[in-house]
C-alpha distance (Angstrom), angle and dihedral (degrees) to the residues before:
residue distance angle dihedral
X1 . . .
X2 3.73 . .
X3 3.82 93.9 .
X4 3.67 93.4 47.0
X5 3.81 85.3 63.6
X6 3.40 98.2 39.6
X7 4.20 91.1 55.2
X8 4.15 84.3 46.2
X9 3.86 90.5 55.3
X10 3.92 91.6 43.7
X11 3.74 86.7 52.1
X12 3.78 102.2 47.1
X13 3.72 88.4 42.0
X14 3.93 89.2 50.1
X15 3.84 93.9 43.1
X16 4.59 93.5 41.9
X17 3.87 92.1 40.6
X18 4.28 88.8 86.7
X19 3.94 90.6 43.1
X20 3.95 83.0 71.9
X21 3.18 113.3 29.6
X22 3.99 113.9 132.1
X23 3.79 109.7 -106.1
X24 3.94 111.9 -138.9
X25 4.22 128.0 -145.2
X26 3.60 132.6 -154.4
X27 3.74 105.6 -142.6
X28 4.06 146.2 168.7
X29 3.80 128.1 -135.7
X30 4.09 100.9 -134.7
X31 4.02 97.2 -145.6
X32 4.12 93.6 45.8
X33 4.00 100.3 27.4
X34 3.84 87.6 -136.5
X35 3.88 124.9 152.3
X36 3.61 111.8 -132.4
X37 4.12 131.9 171.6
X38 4.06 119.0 -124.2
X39 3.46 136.6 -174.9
X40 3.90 96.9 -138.8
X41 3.43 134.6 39.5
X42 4.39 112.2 -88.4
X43 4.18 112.4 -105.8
X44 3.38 96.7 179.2
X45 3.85 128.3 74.5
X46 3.65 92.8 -124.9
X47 3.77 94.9 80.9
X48 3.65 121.9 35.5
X49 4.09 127.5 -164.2
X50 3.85 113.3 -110.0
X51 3.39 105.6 174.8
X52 3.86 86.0 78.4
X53 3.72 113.5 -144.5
X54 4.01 94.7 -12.0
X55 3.67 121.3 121.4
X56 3.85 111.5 -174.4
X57 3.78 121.9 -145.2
X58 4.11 94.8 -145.7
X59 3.58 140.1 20.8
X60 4.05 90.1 -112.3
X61 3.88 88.9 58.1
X62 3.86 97.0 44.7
X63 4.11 85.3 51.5
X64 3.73 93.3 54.6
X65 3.90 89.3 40.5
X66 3.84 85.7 54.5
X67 4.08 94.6 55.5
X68 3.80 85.9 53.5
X69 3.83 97.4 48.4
X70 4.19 97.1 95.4
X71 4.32 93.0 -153.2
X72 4.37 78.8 58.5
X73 3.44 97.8 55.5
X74 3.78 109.8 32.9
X75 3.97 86.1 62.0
């Protein structure tokens, strides 16, 4: 009975794990024009999102989305 519950935890675990994983943004200060990676999506009109529509899963994705984003690297 103990393994049964065990396997059920691994699965829900397994199968809830995505539900929270920690979206990550590409974005620009406007005053400096420098690329910077944030957890949450910018409010304010200080920082604007350049990675367009583009959500990245980790931080390692959202750094190699950043060296692809052309406003990121021309500055």
């Amino acid at each position: 009975m103990n393994i049964k519950a065990i396997i059920a935890a691994a699965v829900l675990t397994s199968v809830a794990s995505p539900a929270f994983a920690q979206p990550f943004y590409v974005v620009q200060d406007v005053k400096t024009k420098k690329c910077t990676i944030t957890e949450s999506k910018p409010t304010t009109t200080e920082t604007t999102v350049v990675s367009g529509d583009t959500v990245y899963k980790t931080r390692s994705e959202a750094e190699a989305g950043m060296k692809t984003v052309k406003i990121c690297t021309s500055h």
